[in-house]
Structure formats: C-alpha cells, structure tokens
C-alpha positions as CSV (number, residue, x, y, z in Angstrom):
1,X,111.0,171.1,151.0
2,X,111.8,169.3,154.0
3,X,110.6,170.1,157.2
4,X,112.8,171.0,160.3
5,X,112.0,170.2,164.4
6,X,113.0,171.1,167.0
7,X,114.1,168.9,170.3
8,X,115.2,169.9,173.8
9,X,118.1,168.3,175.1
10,X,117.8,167.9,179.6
11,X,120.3,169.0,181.3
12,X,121.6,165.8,182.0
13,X,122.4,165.1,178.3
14,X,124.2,168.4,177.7
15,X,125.8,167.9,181.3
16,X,127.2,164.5,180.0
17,X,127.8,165.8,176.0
18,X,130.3,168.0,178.3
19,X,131.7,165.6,180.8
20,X,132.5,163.3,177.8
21,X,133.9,165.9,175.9
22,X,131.8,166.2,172.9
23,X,131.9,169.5,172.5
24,X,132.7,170.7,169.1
25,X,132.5,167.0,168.1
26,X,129.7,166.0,165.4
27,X,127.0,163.1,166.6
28,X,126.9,160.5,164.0
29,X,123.7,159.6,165.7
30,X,120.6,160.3,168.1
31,X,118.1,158.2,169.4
32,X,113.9,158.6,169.1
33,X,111.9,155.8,171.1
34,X,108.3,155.1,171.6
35,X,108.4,155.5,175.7
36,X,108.3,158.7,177.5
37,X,112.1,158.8,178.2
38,X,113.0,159.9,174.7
39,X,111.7,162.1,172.2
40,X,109.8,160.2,169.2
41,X,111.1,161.4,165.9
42,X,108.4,159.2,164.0
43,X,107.2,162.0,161.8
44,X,110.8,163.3,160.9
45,X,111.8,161.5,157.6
46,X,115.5,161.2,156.1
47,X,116.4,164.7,154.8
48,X,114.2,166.7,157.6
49,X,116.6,169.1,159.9
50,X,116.4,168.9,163.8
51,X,117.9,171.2,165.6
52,X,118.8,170.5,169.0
53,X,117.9,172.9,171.9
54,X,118.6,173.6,175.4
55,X,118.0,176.3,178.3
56,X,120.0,176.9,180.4
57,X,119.2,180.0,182.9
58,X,116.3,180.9,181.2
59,X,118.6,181.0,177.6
60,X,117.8,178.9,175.0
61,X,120.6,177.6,173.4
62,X,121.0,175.5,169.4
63,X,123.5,172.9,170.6
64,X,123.3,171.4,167.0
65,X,121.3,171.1,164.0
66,X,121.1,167.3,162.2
67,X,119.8,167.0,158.9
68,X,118.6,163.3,159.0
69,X,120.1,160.9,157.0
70,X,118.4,157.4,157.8
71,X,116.1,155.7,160.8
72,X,117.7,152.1,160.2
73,X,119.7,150.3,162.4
74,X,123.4,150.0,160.1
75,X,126.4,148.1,160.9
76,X,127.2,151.1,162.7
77,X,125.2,150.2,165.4
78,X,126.9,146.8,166.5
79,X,125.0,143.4,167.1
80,X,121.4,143.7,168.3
81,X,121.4,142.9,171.8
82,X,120.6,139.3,172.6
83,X,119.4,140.1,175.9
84,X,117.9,143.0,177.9
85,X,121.0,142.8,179.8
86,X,123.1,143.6,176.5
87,X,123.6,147.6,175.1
88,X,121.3,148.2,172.4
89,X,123.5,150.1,170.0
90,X,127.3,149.3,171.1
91,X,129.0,151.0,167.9
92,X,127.2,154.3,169.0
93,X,129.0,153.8,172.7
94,X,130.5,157.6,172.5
95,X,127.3,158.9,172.3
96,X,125.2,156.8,174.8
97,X,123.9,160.1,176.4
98,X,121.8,161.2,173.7
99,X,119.6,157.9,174.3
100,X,121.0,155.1,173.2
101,X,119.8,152.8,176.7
102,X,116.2,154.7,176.6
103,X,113.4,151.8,176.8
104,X,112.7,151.3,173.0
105,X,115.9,153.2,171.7
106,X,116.1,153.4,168.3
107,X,119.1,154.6,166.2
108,X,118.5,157.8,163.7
109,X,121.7,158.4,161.8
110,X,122.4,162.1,161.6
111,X,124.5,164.9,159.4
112,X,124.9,167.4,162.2
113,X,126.8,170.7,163.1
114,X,129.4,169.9,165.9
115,X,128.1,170.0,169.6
116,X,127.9,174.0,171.1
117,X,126.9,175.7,173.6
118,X,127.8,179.0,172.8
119,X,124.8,180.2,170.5
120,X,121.9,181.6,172.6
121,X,118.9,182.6,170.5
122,X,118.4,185.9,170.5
123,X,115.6,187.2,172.7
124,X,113.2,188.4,169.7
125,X,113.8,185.3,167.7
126,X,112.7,183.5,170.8
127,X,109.7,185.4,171.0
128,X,108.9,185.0,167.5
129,X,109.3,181.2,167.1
130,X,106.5,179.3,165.6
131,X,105.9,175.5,165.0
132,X,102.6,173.8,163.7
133,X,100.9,170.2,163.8
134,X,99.9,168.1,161.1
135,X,96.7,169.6,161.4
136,X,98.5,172.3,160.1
137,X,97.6,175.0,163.6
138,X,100.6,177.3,164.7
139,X,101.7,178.2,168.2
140,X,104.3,180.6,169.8
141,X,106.6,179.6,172.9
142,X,104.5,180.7,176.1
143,X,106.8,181.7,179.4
144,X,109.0,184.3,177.1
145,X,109.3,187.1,179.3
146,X,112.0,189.9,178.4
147,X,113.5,187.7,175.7
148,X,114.3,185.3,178.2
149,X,111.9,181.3,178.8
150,X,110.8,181.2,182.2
151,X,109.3,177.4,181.7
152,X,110.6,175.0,179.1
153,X,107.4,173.1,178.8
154,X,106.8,174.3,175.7
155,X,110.2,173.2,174.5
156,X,109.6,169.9,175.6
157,X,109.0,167.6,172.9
158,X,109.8,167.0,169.1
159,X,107.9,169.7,167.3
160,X,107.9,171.1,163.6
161,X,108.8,174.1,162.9
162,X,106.8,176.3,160.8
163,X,109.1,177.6,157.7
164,X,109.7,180.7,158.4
165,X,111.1,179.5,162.0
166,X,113.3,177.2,160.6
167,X,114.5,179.7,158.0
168,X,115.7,181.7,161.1
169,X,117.0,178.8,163.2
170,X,119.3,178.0,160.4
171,X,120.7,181.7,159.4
172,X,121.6,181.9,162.6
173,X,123.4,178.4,162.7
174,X,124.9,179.3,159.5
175,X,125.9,182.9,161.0
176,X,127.5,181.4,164.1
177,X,131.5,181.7,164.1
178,X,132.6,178.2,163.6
179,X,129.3,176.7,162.4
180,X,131.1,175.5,159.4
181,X,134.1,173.7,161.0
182,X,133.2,170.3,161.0
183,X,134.7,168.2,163.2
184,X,133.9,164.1,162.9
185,X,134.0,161.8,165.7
186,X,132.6,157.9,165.8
C-alpha cells in the first residue's frame, strides 16, 4: 500500500496560487529541495499521496491531494539552467509558487485534485490526526484547541501519515463537492 504525507503550504504560496488564479486548476507539479526553503519529499516514492495543507485562522484547510507520479526532471521541465542566473524549471513557469526558484528545487511530477480552499478539516478529524516516522512512533497535532490549531508547527514539514489518517484525509477529499471535477492546466 502506498503511503500518504502531508505538507503545509505558507501563506505566501496559497496567497500567490490565488493571485495567479489557480484555483480549481490541477498542478502538474511541486517542488521538494534539500535546503530549508522547501519541504524534502525524499522519502515519498512515485505512487505515495501528499496532500497539501494550509491554516488559515486557526482552520486547517486540504488545498489538494497529489498522488505522485515521478521525481525526474522530463521534458516538461524546459532546459536545465546554464547558469544560476537562469530559471530552474521554465516549462513549470505557471506554477513557480509552489517552489520552483527554492535553492536546490527539484521537480516531482504530480496527479492532483484541482487547487481549493474551500474544505476545512473538520475539528474532530483535526484532533484525531496521526502520522508516524520510519521508526515506526505515532504523534497527534499539539495546539488543537476546540477543534481549532492554535500553532502550525506541527504542520510544518513533510510527514507520513499513519493509515488510518490518510484513510480519512481522503474520504473526505473524495466527499468534497467538486473533488472529482478535474480541471488540467500546464
């Protein structure tokens, strides 16, 4: 079975996901690097879901959930850049803000859900979300309070989800109203 993660998405990415008007469009792609200014997807494999996350007032909020397809730069990426000075992944240009000029970007080609953010998680969901190491040692999400996240530390990150948590982060994707109205951008 694959596994499933989670990542939190700033508020400056959702802010510019809006200002760009990709909402309800599908990213083709995200981006995982090895410095601190993006999230490291280097124990996700192709096949593993991710699904995307952000608070906003104290809501948490699935913006979308990818099922990975490949870590390899494609032809989809445009030239390699020559220079520092050049864009690392040019073909990926409409979707710069999920990381594609972060120090070490590299390109992880996604199957996702289009972009949302209409579907809070449920106060008691929150509360009962678990995700586990490769050690295999589970943790809840510390700061709920009233069904609401008071800090988003703990959502800052890429963690895996334990099964039972992704098997409720995805019925309630798959509940959502729309959730299967796919809509395809480049």
């Amino acid at each position: 079975m694959p596994d499933a993660f989670t990542v939190l998405w700033t508020h400056d990415t959702c802010h510019a996901l809006r200002k760009e008007k990709r909402a309800g469009l599908r990213p083709p792609v995200a981006f995982s690097g090895v410095h601190s200014s993006l999230p490291s997807w280097s124990s996700a494999k192709p096949g593993d879901e991710v699904f995307s996350l952000h608070v906003n007032r104290r809501v948490v909020y699935v913006v979308s959930r990818m099922r990975i397809l490949d870590k390899q730069r494609g032809e989809c990426c445009g030239a390699a850049p020559e220079s520092w000075r050049d864009p690392s992944h040019p073909g990926h240009h409409d979707w710069w803000m999920l990381g594609a000029g972060g120090c070490g970007a590299t390109a992880v080609h996604v199957d996702a859900t289009p972009v949302r953010f209409d579907l809070p998680l449920p106060g008691d969901l929150l509360g009962e979300l678990t995700w586990r190491n490769r050690r295999g040692v589970t943790r809840g999400l510390k700061y709920v309070v009233d069904g609401m996240l008071e800090h988003s530390v703990g959502l800052q990150g890429f963690y895996r989800l334990t099964p039972e948590s992704h098997a409720a982060l995805a019925s309630l994707v798959e509940a959502a109203p729309h959730a299967a109205t796919p809509v395809t951008a480049s």
